[in-house]
N, C-alpha and C positions, 0 to 999 in steps of 0.2 A: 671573639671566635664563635660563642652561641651562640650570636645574635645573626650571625654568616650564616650559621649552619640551619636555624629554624626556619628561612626563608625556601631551603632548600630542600628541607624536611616537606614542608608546606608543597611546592611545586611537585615534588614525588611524588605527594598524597594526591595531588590533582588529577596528576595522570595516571595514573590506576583508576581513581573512579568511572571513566568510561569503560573501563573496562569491567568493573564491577557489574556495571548495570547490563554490557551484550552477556555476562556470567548467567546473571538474572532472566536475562531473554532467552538463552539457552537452555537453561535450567525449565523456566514453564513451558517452551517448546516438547522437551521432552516428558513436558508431567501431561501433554496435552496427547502425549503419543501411549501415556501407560493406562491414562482413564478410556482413553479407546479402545484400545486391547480388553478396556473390563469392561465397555459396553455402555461406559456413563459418556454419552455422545453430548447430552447437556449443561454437563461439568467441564469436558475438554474444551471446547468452544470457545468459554470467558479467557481459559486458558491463554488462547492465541492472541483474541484480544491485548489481556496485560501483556505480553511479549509484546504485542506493537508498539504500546505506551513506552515500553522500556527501551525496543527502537529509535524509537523518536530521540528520546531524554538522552539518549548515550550521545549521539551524534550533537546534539544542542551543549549539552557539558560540555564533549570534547572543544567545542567552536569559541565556549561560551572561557572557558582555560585554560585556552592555546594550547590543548595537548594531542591535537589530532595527528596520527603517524599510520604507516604504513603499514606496521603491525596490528594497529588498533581497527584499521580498513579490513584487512584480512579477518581478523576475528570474527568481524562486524558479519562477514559474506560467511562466514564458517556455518553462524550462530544462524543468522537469515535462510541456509537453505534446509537446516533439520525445522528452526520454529515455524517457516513461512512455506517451506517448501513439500518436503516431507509429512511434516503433521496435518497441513491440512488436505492432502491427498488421501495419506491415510484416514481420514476422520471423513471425508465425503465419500470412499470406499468403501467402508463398514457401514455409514449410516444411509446412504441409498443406491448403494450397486448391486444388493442382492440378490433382486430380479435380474439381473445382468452382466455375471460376476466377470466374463470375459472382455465386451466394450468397459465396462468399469475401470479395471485395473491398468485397461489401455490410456485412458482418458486421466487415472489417478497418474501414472508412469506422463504422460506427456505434460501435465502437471509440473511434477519436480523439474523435467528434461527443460522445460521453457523458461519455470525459476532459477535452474540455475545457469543456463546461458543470460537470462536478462538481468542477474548478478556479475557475472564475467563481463559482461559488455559494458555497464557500470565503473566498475573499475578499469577499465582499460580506458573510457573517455568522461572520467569522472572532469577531468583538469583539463578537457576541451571543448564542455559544450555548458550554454547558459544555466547558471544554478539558479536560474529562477521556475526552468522545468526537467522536466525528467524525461527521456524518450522512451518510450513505453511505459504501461502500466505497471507500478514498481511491485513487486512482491511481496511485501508484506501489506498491498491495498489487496492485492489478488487472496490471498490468505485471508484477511478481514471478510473479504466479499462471503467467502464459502463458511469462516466462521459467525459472520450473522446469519445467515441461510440455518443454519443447524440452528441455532440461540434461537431462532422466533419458530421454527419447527421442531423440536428436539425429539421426537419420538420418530423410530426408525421408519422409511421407507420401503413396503413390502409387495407392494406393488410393480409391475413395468411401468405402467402410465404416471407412475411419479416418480419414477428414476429416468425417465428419458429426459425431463425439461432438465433436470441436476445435469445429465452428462451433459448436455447442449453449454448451461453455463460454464461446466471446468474446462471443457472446449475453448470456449469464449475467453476464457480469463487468463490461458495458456498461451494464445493467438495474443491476444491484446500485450501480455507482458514480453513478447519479442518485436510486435509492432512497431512502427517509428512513428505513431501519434505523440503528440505533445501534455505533459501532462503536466498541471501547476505544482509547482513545489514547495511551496509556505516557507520556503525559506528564506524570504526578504520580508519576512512578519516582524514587525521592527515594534516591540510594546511599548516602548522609550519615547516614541514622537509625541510631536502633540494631539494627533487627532487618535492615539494608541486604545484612549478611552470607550473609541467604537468597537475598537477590536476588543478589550476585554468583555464588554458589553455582550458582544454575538458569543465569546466562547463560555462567559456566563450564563447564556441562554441556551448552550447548545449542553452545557453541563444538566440544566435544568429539565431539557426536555427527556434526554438520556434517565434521569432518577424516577422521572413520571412515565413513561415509556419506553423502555429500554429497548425492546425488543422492535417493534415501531421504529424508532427513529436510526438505530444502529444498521439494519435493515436498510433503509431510505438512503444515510448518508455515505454508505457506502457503495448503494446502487447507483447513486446521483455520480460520485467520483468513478466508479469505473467505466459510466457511460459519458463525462462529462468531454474528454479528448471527442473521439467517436466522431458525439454531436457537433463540439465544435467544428470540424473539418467537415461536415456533411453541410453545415451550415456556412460555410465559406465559401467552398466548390458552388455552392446554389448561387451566392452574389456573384463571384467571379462570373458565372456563365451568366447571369444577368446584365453584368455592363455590357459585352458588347454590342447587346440589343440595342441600347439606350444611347451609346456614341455615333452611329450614325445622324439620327435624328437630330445629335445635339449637337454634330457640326453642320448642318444643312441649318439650324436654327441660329445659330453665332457667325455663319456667312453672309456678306456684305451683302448687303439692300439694295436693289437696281432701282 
């Protein structure tokens, strides 16, 4: 009979820990929203960052000990629109809308509005569309984006001419996460295979550059991801209108020889 029941002990414990960890994500969401309010714009930022981390990690537990539920999905979007949504609105409001405090608050407010519709859309075609990407820019990359922005600048914005490019991005990052761009979702990163050694290799390397340059590379890798859908469909539509240049020719050249 305790040998029944510790197995079940064990499974309970499992599933709770994803949820510990969106607790977690919630919890620095909101510590990211009180060092704003006191002006340490430098300190909230990392903030959102570990929120991500702890993103990730919840979602890979739950998969990784079959305890993912419907509950656990709702939490997850609860958690995502104060950590991802919210704080980093607030946190690009305070730290460069001052010159601007009217467009600002518009641009923070459309912020949340587009996080949390590109959370709702999420869950409603989580279970119909390929999990190997994501439609739209997900929200806690869009959150990253605005929290490396502040991490490699941290000293506030008191200017116009350097709160305009800020609004243009939260703009940008609010459009992007309701967009239907394609966007890769590491979620078929499989470290188990055989060639998995390349993959630990690159995120050894990417751990590396991160401790040498944090600011730099956090910066970078997040610019590269929010721009990466974008380019690829810009990059598409270019070939697509290329071939049909190229098919005439190429059947007048594969037509029989007189």
């Amino acid at each position: 009979m305790n040998e029944g029941a510790r197995p079940r002990r064990v499974r309970r414990g499992a599933s709770i820990l994803p949820s510990l960890f969106t607790t977690g994500n919630l919890f620095l969401g909101f510590w990211a929203v009180v060092k704003t309010y006191q002006g340490n714009y430098g300190e909230a930022a990392p903030l959102i960052g570990w929120a991500f981390v702890l993103d990730v990690l919840d979602g890979r537990i739950a998969r990784l000990t079959g305890t993912t539920s419907e509950f656990g999905g709702e939490l997850d979007s609860l958690a995502d629109v104060i950590s991802f949504g919210v704080a980093p609105a607030l946190l690009a409001y305070a730290w460069a809308f001052g010159s601007v405090p009217r467009a600002g608050w518009l641009a923070a407010f459309l912020f949340v509005v587009c996080g949390a519709l590109r959370l709702a859309r999420f869950n409603v075609q989580r279970h119909n569309v390929d999990g190997r990407y994501f439609v739209g820019l997900p929200i806690p990359a869009a959150a990253g984006q605005i929290a490396a922005l502040v991490h490699f600048l941290p000293e506030p914005l008191n200017a116009r001419y350097q709160a305009v490019p800020v609004l243009a991005v939260v703009v940008t990052l609010s459009f992007l996460m309701v967009s239907t761009f394609r966007y890769r979702s590491f979620k078929s990163l499989d470290l188990r295979t055989r060639r998995s050694y390349i993959n630990v290799l690159g995120i050894a390397l990417l751990f590396l550059l991160v401790a040498l340059h944090p600011e730099w590379v956090l910066l970078g890798a997040a610019s590269l991801y929010s721009l990466s859908a974008p380019a690829a469909y810009v990059f598409s539509l270019a070939r697509r209108t290329r071939t049909p240049e190229a098919s005439p020719a190429r059947e007048v050249s594969e037509g029989p020889v007189a």
